[in-house]
C-alpha positions in Angstrom: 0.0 0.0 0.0 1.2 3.2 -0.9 2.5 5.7 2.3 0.0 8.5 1.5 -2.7 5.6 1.7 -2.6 5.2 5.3 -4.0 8.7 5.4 -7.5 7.5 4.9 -7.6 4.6 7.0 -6.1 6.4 10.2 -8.6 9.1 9.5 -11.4 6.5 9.6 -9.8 4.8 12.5 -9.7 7.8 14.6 -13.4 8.8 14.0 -14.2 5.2 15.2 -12.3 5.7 18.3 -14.2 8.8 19.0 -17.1 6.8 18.5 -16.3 4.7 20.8 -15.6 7.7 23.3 -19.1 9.1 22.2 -21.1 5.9 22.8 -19.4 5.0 26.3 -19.5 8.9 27.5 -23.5 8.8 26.9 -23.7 5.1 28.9 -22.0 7.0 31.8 -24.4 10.1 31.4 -27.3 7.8 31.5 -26.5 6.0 34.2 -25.9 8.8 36.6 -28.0 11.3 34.7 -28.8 14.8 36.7 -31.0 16.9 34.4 -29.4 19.8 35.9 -26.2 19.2 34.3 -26.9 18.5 30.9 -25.8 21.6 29.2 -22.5 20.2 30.7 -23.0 16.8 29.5 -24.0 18.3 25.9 -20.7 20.5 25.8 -18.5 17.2 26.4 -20.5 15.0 23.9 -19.8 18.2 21.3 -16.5 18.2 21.4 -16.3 14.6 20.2 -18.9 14.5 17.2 -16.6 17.9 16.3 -13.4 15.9 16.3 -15.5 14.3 13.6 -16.2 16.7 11.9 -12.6 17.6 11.5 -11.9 14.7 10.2 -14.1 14.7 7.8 -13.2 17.8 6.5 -9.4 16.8 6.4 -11.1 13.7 4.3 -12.7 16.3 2.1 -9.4 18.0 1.6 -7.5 15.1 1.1 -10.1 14.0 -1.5 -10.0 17.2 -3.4 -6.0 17.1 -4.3 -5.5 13.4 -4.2 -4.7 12.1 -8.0 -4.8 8.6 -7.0 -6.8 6.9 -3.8 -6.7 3.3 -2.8 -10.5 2.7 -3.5 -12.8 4.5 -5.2 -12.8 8.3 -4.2 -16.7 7.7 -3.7 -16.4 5.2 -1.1 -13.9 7.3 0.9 -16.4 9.7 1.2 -18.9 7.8 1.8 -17.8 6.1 4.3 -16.4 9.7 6.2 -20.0 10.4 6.3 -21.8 7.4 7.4 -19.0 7.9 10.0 -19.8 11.4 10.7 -23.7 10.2 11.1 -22.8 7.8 13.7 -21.1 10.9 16.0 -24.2 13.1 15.0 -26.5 11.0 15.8 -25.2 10.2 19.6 -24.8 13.8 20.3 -28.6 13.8 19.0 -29.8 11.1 21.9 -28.5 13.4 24.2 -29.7 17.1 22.8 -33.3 15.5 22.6 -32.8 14.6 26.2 -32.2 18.4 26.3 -35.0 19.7 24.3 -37.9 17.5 25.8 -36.6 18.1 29.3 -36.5 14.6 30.5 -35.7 14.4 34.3 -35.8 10.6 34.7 -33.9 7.8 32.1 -35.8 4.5 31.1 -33.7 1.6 31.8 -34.3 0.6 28.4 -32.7 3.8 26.9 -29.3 2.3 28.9 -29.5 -0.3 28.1 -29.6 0.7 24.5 -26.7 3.0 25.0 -24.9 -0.2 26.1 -25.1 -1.7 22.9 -24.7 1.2 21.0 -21.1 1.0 22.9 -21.0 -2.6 21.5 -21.4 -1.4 17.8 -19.0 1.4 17.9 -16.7 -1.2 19.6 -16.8 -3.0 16.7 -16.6 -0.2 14.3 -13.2 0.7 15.8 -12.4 -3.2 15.4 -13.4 -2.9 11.6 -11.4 -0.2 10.9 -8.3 -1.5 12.7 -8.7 -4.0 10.2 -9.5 -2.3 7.3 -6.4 -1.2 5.9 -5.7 -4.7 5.4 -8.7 -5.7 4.0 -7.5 -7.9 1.0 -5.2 -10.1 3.6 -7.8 -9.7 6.8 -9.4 -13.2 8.1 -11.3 -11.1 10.6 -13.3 -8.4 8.7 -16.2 -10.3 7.4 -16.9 -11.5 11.1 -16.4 -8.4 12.8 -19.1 -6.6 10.4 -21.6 -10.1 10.5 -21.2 -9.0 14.4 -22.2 -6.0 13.8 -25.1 -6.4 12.1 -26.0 -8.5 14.7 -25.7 -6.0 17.2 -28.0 -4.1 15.2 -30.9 -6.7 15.1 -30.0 -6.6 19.3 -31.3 -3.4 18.9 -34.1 -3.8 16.6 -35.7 -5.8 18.9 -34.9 -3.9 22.3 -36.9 -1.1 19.9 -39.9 -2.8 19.2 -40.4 -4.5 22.5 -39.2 -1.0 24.2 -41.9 1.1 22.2 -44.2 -1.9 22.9 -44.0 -1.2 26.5 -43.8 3.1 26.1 -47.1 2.9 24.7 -49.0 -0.3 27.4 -47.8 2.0 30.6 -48.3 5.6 28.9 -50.0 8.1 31.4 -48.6 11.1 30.0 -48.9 12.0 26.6 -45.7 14.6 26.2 -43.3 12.1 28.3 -44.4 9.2 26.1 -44.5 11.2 22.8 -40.4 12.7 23.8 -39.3 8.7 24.7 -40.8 7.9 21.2 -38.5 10.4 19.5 -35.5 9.7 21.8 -35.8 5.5 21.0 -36.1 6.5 17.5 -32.4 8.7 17.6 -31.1 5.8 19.3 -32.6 3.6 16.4 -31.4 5.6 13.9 -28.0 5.4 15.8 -28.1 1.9 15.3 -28.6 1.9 12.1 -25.9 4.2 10.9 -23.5 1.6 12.9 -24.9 -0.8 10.6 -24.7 1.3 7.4 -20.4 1.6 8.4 -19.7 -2.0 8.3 -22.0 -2.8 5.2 -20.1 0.3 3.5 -16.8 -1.3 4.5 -18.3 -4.8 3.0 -19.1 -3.1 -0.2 -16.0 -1.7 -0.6 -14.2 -5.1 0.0 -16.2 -6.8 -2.7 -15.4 -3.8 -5.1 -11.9 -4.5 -4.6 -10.7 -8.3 -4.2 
């Protein structure tokens, strides 16, 4: 592999890692949540879905000026932003926290964050990997894990929302956990979306 290759993959290796920073800083603000502190909370979960950002514009650049790239110059971007998303959308679990006021956490919302930790944890495994991706014997379990992770969550959602709605006695508290499961959801998703990006990307090239 070519020394200015390595660019790409550290980049995506270091917006995993602050995925993984992301998903296990909003575990610990779940599970010792104080509403009164969540502006604080908000300000630390910031600064790691803007390390993100940064990256992704340094991808950007990188992209702009590069003649050749080790894979197609669409899938490097691609796969910047479905790793961008990921960062964006845990900061989002916690700003809705913000906006609808929530003064109590669901279990189930921590326990969600929990395996959001487990599918960053494997992102950061897949990327560590992904450099080598034409020699790896470990990449195509570590995404088949990952898309497990996601049907974890799939059903922790419907079961969750199942639940939301049979105890529901107030209307706005019920409506907010709706839109929070479905960040966290969506969360889960874009985890997903990574490691099938890194799969396509494989099959494009070996």
């Amino acid at each position: 592999m070519a020394k200015g290759d390595k660019f790409y993959f550290e980049n995506f290796a270091s917006c995993a890692e602050l995925a993984k920073k992301a998903a296990a800083y909003l575990v610990e603000c779940l599970e010792n949540y104080d509403a009164s502190k969540i502006e604080t909370m908000l300000e630390t979960m910031h600064s790691f879905e803007h390390g993100a950002d940064k990256k992704k514009h340094e991808m950007n650049a990188m992209l702009a000026k590069a003649f050749v790239t080790p894979v197609e110059r669409e899938d490097l971007d691609m796969m910047s932003q479905q790793l961008d998303t990921v960062l964006d959308l845990l900061e989002e679990v916690l700003q809705k926290l913000y906006i609808y006021n929530i003064q109590t956490i669901e279990p189930a919302a921590i326990e969600y964050a929990k395996h959001l930790v487990k599918a960053c944890d494997l992102l950061g495994a897949i990327m560590g990997e992904f450099e080598n991706f034409k020699k790896s014997k470990k990449l195509h379990d570590l995404i088949i894990q990952c898309n497990d992770v996601e049907e974890e969550c799939d059903k922790l959602y419907l079961t969750t929302m199942h639940q939301l709605t049979k105890k529901s006695t107030d209307v706005l508290v019920t409506l907010s956990w709706y839109k929070i499961y479905d960040c966290f959801e969506a969360c889960s998703d874009a985890c997903e979306h990574v490691g099938e990006c890194v799969g396509s990307i494989v099959m494009k090239n070996t």
